[in-house]
TORMI-73423 format. One record per atom (N, C-alpha, C): x, y, z; residue in one letter. Coordinates in steps of 0.2 Angstrom, whole numbers, plus 5000, padded with zeros to 4 digits. Example, Ala and Ser with C-alpha at 12.3 -4.5 7.8 and 13.67 -1.06 7.14 Angstrom:
2
506649725039a506249785039a506649845039a506449895035s506849955036s506450005039s
# end
This chain:
87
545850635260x545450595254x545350655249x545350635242x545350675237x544550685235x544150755233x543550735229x543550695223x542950665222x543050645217x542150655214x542050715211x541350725210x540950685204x541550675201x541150625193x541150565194x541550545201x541350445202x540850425204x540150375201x539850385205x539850325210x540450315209x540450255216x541050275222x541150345221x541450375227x540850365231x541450355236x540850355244x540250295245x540150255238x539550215242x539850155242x539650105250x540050045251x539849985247x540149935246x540049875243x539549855245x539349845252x538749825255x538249875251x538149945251x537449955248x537449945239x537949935237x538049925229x537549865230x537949815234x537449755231x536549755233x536649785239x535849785242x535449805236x535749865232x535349905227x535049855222x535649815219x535849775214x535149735216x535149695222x534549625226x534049675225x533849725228x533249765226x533149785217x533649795214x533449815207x533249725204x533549705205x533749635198x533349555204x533349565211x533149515214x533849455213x533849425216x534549385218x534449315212x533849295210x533849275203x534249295197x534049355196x534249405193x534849425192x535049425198x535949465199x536149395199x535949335198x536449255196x536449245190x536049265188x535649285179x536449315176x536549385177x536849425174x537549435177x537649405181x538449375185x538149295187x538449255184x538449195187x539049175192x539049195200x539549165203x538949135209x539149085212x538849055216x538649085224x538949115226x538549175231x538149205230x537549205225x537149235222x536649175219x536849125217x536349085215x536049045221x536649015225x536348955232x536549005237x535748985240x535949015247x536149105248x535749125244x536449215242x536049265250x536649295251x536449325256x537049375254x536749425260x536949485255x537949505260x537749455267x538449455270x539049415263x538749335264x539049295259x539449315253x539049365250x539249415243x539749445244x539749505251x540149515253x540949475254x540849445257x541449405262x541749375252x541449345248x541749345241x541949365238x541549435236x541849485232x542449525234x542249525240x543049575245x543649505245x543649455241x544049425241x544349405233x543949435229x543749405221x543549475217x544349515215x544449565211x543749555204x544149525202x543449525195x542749495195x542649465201x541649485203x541549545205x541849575209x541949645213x541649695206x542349715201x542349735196x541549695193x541349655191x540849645186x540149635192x540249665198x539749695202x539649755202x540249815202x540249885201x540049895194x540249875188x539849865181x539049875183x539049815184x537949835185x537849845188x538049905193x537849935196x537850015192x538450025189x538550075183x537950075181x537850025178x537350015171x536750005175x536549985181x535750015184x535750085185x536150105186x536050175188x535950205183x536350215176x536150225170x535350205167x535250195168x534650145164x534150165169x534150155175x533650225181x533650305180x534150345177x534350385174x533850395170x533950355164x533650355158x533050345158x532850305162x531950295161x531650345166x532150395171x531750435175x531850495170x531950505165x532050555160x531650535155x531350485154x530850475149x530250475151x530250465157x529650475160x529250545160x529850605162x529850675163x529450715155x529350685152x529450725147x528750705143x528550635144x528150605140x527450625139x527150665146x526550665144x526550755143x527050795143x527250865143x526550895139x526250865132x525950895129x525150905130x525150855134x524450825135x523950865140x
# end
C-alpha cells in the first residue's frame, strides 16, 4: 500500500465519513445538501452504506462534504485561535 500523506481521505472508512457527516449536518441536514433517499426516510447509517457502496456518484458527492466539513472545521478552529489574542 502506497503513502499517501496529502489525502485526507487515505485511511478513513465510508462508515466513519458518514457518521461524521450525521454528527456534523444531522441526517436532515445531510438530505438537505445531498438529496438521495437513504438519508431522508428512514436513514441509518448501515442503509447509507449498503447505497453508497453501490452508487459511484453519491459516494463521490459524500466524499465532497466531507472535504468541505473538514475545511470549514479547519477554518473556524483557526479563527477562533486568534480572536481574542489581544485582549
Amino acid at each position: 500500500m502506497t503513502e499517501q500523506p496529502r489525502n485526507p481521505l487515505h485511511g478513513v472508512t465510508l462508515e466513519a465519513i458518514v457518521t461524521a457527516l450525521v454528527a456534523f449536518y444531522g441526517w436532515p441536514g445531510l438530505a438537505e445538501r445531498i438529496p438521495v433517499r437513504c438519508f431522508a426516510l428512514d436513514p441509518s447509517v448501515g442503509s447509507s452504506l449498503k447505497f453508497l457502496r453501490k452508487t459511484p456518484w453519491a459516494r463521490e458527492k459524500v466524499e465532497g462534504l466531507y472535504l468541505f466539513m473538514l475545511r470549514e472545521a479547519r477554518r473556524n478552529a483557526g479563527a477562533g485561535n486568534g480572536a481574542s489574542a489581544g485582549h
